[in-house]
C-alpha positions, 0 to 999 in steps of 0.5 A: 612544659609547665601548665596552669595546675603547676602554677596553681600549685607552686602559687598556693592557690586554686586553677580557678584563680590563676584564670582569673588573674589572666583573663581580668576576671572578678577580683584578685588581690595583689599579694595574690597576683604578685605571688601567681606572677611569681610562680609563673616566672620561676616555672616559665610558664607561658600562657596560651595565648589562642586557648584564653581567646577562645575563653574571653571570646577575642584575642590581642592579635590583629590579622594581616592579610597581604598578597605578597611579602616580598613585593617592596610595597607590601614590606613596608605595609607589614613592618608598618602594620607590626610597629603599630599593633605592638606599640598598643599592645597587641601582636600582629598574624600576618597571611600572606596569599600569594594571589590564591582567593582560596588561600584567603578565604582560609585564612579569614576561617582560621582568623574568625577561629581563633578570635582576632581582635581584627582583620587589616586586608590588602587583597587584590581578590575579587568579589572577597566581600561575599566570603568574608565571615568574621566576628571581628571589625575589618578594614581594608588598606587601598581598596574598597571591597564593599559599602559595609567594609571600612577602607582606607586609601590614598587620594588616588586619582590625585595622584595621577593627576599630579603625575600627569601635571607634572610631566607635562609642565617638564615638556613632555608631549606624549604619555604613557601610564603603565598600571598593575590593576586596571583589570581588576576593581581596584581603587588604584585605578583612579590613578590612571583616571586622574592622569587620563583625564589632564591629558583629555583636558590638555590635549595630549596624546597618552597610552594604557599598558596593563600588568598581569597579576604574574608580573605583580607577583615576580616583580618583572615587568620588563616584558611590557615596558619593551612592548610600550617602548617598541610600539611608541618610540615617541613617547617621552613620558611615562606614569607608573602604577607603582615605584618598582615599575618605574625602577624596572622603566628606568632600567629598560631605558638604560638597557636600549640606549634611552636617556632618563630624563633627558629622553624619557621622564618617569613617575612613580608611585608610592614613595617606598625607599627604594626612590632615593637609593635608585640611581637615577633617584625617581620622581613619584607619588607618594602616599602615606603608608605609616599614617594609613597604616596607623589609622587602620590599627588604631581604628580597630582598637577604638573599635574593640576596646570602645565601640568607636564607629568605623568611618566607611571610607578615609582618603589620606592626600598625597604629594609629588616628590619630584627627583632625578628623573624628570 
């Protein structure tokens, strides 16, 4: 493997100007540049990319953290996130935890070690403002961690305000909202605020059934939309917290002989793909993952690059794409 001394020497000129060149510091000329870029590429010389952030006190790389890679929500973050740090020239470190506080904490060490540019969280970790020890701005996508993080979320209680609307104006008489969070300090909880407050303001009888974390990461709620359906047969339409809980809803319903829409209407939200290619194609909330994602990377690079304030708290709107099941 060829090292800086080897560039140095086949370019005709000092280490000291070979760093300089990488790390833009003081003048080199081009001639000299053209010749140290020529070296490089005849040696397959790569720099270490860790090593000149430990030099230059920051690197081109934006950490992730997410808790799960798999869950079809968080897919979407992490290619949103990726397509975004590339396009401004930066590289994305994705960390995912698994619901593990202490795999977080370890890795906002090994983040704040190697000198990132910044820090996108998607946590469901609580109290996560009290470990978080980093020189590096931090924004947190759906969740508001504390007053000094900046966060973004969707317009979550609207949300759920849409959901219960329009499932009331379908004809339903009596609702349920099955959520994945209402245990931890979420932002996601206003959803089921906004869908609890319309059915309070009209009357209509509603229920609350909680996910467990184990639910979130295995993705099978079957176990709980069986509880809903076996202690409210009466009920006739259902908000989820999340568009893969209406899928599995959906599922359920096919399973014990209910009729979605005719029977039971479901909602969604988030809006991922897999809406439009489910048969039935779901009702749901969307939210804007692309744009959210979007503002949290390039709040960053304005924040680095040029020392543009973070703003405390950005809401994103959100819209009800109604389809097939209700």
């Amino acid at each position: 493997m060829s090292t800086l001394k080897d560039v140095a020497e086949k370019a005709g000129v000092t280490v000291t100007t070979v760093s300089r060149m990488l790390n833009n510091r003081g003048y080199v000329s081009e001639k000299t540049r053209n010749k140290i870029l020529k070296a490089m590429k005849e040696l397959n010389y790569r720099p270490n990319e860790f090593a000149r952030a430990l030099s230059l006190q920051r690197s081109n790389f934006i950490g992730l953290i997410v808790p799960s890679a798999s869950n079809m929500f968080f897919s979407k973050v992490i290619d949103s996130v990726e397509r975004q740090v590339s396009k401004h020239g930066y590289k994305l470190l994705l960390c995912t935890s698994n619901l593990e506080p202490k795999k977080e904490f370890e890795y906002f060490d090994m983040l704040s070690a190697n000198k990132v540019a910044g820090v996108i969280i998607a946590s469901h970790t609580q109290n996560l403002d009290k470990k978080i020890n980093i020189d590096a701005p931090v924004i947190s996508i759906d969740r508001i961690i504390s007053p000094d993080i900046p966060a973004i979320c969707s317009d979550n209680y609207q949300g759920g305000v849409l959901a219960a609307e329009h499932l009331i104006s379908k004809g339903c008489k009596k609702l349920a909202h099955i959520s994945g969070s209402i245990h931890l300090n979420m932002d996601a909880n206003k959803r089921y605020y906004g869908f609890r407050d319309v059915c309070e303001k009209k009357g209509i009888p509603h229920v609350l059934i909680d996910a467990t974390e184990e639910q979130f990461l295995s993705m099978n709620y079957e176990s709980i939309i069986n509880i809903l359906l076996d202690n409210h047969p009466d009920v006739d339409g259902i908000f989820t917290s999340n568009d893969i809980i209406a899928a599995q809803a959906i599922t359920t319903c096919s399973k014990r002989g209910i009729k979605v829409p005719e029977q039971i209407k479901v909602v969604g939200y988030d809006d991922i793909d897999l809406c439009k290619i489910y048969n039935p194609a779901i009702t749901t909330i969307r939210q804007s993952i692309d744009d959210i994602c979007m503002y949290a990377v390039e709040s960053i690079i304005s924040k680095v690059e040029n020392n543009k304030p973070i703003p405390s708290c950005i809401i994103f709107p959100v819209t009800l794409i109604e389809r097939e099941t209700t």
